[in-house]
N, C-alpha and C positions, 0 to 999 in steps of 0.2 A: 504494500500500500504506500503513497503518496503521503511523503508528508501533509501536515495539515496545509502551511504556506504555498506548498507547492497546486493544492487547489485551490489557492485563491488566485493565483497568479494567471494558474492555465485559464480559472475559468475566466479572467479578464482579459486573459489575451483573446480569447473567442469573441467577448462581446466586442473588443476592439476592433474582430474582424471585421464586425457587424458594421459599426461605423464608420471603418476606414470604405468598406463594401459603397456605400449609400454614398458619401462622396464622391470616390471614384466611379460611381455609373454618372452619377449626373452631371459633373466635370466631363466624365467622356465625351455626350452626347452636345451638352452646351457652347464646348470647343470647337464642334466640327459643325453649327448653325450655318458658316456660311458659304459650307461646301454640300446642306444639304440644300439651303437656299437655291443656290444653281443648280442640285441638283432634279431640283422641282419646278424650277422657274417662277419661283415665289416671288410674289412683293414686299415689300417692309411692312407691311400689315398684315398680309397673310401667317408672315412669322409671326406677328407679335399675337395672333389670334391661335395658332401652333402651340406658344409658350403657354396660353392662356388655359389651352386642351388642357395642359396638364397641373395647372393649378386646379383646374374642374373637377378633373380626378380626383385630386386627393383631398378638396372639401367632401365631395358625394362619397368617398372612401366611408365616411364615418360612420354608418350605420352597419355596414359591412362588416368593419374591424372591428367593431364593438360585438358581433357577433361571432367571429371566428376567433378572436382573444376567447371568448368563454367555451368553445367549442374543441380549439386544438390547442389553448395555451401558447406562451412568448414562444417558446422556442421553437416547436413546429410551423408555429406565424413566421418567424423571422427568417429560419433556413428555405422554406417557400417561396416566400415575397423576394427573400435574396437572389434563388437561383431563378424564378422568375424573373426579375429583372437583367439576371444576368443574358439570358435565353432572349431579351426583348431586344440589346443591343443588334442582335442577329436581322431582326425584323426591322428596326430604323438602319441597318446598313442597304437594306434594298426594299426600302420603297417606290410604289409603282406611280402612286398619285396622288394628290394631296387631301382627300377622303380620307383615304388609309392612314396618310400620315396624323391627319385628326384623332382619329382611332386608336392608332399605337401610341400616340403621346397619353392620351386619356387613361388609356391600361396603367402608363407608365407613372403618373397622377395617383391609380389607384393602388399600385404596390408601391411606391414609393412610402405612402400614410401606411400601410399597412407594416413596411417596418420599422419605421419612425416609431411608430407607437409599440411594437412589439422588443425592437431593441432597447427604448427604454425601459420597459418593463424588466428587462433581464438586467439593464442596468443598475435600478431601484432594487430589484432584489439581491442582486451582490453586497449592496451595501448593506442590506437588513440582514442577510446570511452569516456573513464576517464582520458586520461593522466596524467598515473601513469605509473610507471615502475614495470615490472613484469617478464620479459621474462626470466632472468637471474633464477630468484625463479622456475621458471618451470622445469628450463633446469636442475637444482637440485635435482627436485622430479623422474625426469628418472632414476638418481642415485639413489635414496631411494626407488624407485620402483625393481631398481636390487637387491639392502640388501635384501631388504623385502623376495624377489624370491630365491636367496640364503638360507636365513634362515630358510625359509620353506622348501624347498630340504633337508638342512641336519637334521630339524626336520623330515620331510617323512620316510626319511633313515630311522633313528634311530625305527621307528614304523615298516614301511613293504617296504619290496624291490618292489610293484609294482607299476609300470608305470601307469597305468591305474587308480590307487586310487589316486596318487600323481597328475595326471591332471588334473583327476574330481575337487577338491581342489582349484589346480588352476583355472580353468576354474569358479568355483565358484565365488572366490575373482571378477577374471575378468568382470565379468557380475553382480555384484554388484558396481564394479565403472563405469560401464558403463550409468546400473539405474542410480546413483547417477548423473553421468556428464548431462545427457538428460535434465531436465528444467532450468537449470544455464546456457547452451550453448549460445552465441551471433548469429542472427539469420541472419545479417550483417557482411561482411565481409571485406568493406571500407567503415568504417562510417565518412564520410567530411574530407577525410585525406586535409593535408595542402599541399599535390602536388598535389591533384587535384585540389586544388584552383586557384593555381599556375599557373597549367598546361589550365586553364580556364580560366586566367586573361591572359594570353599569346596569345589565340585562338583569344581575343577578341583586342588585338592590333597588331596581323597580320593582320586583316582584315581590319584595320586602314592602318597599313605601311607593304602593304609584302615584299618589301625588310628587314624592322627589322623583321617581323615574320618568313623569313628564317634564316634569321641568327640566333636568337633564337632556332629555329629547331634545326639547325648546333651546337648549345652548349650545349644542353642538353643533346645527343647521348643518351638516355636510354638503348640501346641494347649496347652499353662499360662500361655502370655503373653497369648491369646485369650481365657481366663479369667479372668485377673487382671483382664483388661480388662473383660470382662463384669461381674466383681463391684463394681468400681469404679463401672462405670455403674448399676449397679443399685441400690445402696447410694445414690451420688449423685442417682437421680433417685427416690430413696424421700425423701430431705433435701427437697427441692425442691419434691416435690407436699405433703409434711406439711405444709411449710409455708405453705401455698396452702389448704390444706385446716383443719390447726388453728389458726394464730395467733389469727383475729379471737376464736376461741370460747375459748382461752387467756386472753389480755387481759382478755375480758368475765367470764369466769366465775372464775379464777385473780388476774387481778392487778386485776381489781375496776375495769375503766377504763368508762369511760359508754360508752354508743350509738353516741355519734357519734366516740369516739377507739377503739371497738374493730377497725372495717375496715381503720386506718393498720398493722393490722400486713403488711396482704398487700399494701401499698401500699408499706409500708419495704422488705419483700422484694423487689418485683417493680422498684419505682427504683434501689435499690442493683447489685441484678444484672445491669440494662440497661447502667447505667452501667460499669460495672467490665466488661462483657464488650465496650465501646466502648474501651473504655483496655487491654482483657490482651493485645492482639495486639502490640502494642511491649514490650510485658514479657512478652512469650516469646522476640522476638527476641534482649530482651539476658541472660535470667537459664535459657529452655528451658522446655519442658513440664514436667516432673517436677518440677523445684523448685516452680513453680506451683500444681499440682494437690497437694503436700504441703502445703505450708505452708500454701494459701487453706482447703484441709478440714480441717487442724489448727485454723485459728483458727476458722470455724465452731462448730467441734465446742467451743471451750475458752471460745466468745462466750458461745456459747448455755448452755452447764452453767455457768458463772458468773452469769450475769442468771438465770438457775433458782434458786440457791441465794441471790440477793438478793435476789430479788422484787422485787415492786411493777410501776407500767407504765414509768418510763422506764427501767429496767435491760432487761427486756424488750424496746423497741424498738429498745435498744440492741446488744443479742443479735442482732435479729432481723436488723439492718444486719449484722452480722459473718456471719451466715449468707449470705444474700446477696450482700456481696465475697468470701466466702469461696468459694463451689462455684459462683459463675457460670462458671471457668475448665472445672470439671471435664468435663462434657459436650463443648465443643467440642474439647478436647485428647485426653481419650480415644476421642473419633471419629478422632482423625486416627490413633493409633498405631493404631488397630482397624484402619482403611484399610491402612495396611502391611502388615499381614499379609495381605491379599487380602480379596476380595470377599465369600467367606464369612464370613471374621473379622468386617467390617464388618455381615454381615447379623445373626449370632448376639448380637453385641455389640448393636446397636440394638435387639432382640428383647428383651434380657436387661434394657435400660433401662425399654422399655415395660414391662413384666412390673412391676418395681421401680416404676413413675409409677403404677399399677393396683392392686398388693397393698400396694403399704406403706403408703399415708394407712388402710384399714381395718384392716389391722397393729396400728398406732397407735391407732386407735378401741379394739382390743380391748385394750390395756395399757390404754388409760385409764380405759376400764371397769371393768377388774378393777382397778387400783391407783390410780387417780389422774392428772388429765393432765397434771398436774407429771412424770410415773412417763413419762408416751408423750412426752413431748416431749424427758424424757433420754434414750429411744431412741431420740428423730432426731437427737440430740449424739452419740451412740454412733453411729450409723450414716455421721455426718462424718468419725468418728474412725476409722470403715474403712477409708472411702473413702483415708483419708491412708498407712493402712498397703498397703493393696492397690495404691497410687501407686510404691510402694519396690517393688515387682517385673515391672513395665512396662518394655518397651522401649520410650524415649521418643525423638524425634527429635535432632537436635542440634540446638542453640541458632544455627544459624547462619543460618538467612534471615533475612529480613527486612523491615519493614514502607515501607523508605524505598527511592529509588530502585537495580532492579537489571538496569538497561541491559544493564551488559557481557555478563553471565552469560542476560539472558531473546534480547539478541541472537544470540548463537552457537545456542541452543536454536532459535528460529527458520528461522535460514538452516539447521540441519542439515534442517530439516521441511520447505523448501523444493527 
């Protein structure tokens, strides 16, 4: 047998595959937009109606996943959805016409939500398993799953312009993390979490005093904690895509920076975030989720409306960094209170994020239209500044796992499993 460490590790390098997996398809496909563009004979609307297929997906996903989460659990959900997508690459390397192509993106919409929400769930339960924190290191390898998919794109390039070899490729990699993630998966998806404890020592002194066991009822409201949650995420991942979506065009048209310095804003973004979400999982263990997810979207939100009202580009890229340490926490922390609440919690909350990654960057197009993109960019300051209040009414974990060794406590968990 395995040490005890040695399953925690495997099992995280699985779900890591999960993550790095889900980057790396959608980096794939995204790189090669303007080669399936000519390959369709698309217009710049037809794409952006193509992109749109597959936000569709993965809103209407939710009623689906929320049914197959209880039917076949994270991890049959996850290696499915995975090697489905991997199988899909196949299908957007030859399409025939742009129907189809409607059609394949929409699939792709739909297994995408399907393991978004399924690998978090495996995620949330590692942590409850071994309490240890981990979710933040995940949510980091989605990013190094996109490099990865990137680099390979412009290595493909460099070799042959086709579609077809450049997937196969892909599709490869794909299904080699797929293998890998299958016997490290957790087979459990709420192992003894501590609300169900909770929510089980409560059951049993209603039936003692129901009048207190109403009123308990009446405190816990779990469908406004799954809300807060959702608006949290939603707000959080409207921060996240704006600025993905407007920085560069911010910089170049707003604070006046050349050509070649207006890309470093989605470059300041996307460094700071990786970084800071490699470092948040030891500063959850010692300070908790909630203080985190406050304070990192307060200073976002107070980065960015400050380098606003200074101008120029180094205030700005200075902003841009505060947004970036700022709400890389909030995604993987809010996945995990979402997972507490159950499976459903978890699915509506990741629904509620996509929605937010989908509506808010054109959100913002439309303020900055009508007033100015100084005007849209204080409402992705404003929308940090939600996320930090909708933090204040989450029930958040306790501060007590941890990211260093937890022998004694992942031992006894073990042998009881044994």
């Amino acid at each position: 047998m395995f040490p005890v460490q040695d399953g925690f590790h495997r099992s995280r390098l699985a779900v890591v595959a999960l993550f790095f997996s889900l980057g790396f398809q959608y980096a794939t496909w995204a790189s090669r937009i303007p080669a399936i563009k000519a390959q369709l004979g698309l217009s710049t609307a037809e794409v952006g109606l193509l992109l749109m297929a597959t936000g569709v997906g993965a809103v209407a996903s939710f009623p689906l996943v929320a049914l197959l989460m209880k039917r076949l659990g994270s991890r049959r959900l996850s290696l499915l959805s995975a090697l489905g997508l991997a199988l899909l690459l196949a299908a957007m390397a030859e399409l025939p016409n742009y129907p189809t192509a409607l059609v394949v993106m929409c699939a792709d919409g739909v297994l995408v939500g399907a393991l978004n929400v399924a690998m978090n769930a495996q995620g949330a339960a590692l942590e409850v398993r071994f309490e240890r924190n981990t979710m933040a290191t995940l949510h980091a390898t989605f990013s190094g799953g996109s490099l990865v998919a990137a680099l390979l794109a412009s290595g493909m390039n460099l070799l042959t312009a086709s579609l077809p070899v450049h997937f196969a490729v892909a599709m490869a990699v794909l299904l080699v993390a797929v293998g890998y993630a299958r016997p490290g998966l957790l087979t459990q998806d709420k192992p003894a979490e501590p609300v169900e404890a909770a929510a089980a020592s409560s059951a049993e002194q209603a039936d003692a005093d129901p009048q207190a066991g109403r009123k308990r009822r009446r405190l816990a409201l779990p469908a406004r904690v799954t809300l807060w949650c959702g608006l949290a995420m939603a707000f959080g991942t409207v921060t996240e895509g704006a600025m993905n979506d407007w920085s560069s065009l911010y910089l170049k048209d707003v604070a006046k920076a050349s050509a070649e310095l207006a890309p470093m804003g989605i470059a300041v973004v996307s460094v700071t975030m990786v970084l800071a979400r490699l470092l948040t999982d030891g500063r959850r263990s010692a300070w908790g989720d909630g203080p985190i997810v406050r304070v990192g979207s307060a200073l976002a939100a107070l980065g960015l409306a400050l380098a606003l009202l200074a101008g120029g580009v180094l205030p700005a890229l200075i902003g841009f960094a505060c947004v970036g340490l700022g709400v890389a926490a909030v995604t993987p922390c809010v996945y995990v209170a979402a997972a507490a609440q159950g499976s459903d919690a978890l699915t509506l909350v990741a629904t509620m994020g996509t929605v937010g990654l989908l509506a808010g960057p054109p959100v913002i197009g439309f303020i900055a239209n009508a007033s100015g993109l100084s005007w849209g960019m204080g409402a992705v300051a404003a929308c940090a500044l939600i996320v930090s209040l909708c933090a204040t009414r989450i029930r958040w974990a306790p501060a007590a796992r941890t990211t260093h060794d937890s022998a004694p406590l992942a031992a006894q968990i073990e042998a009881e499993a044994l």
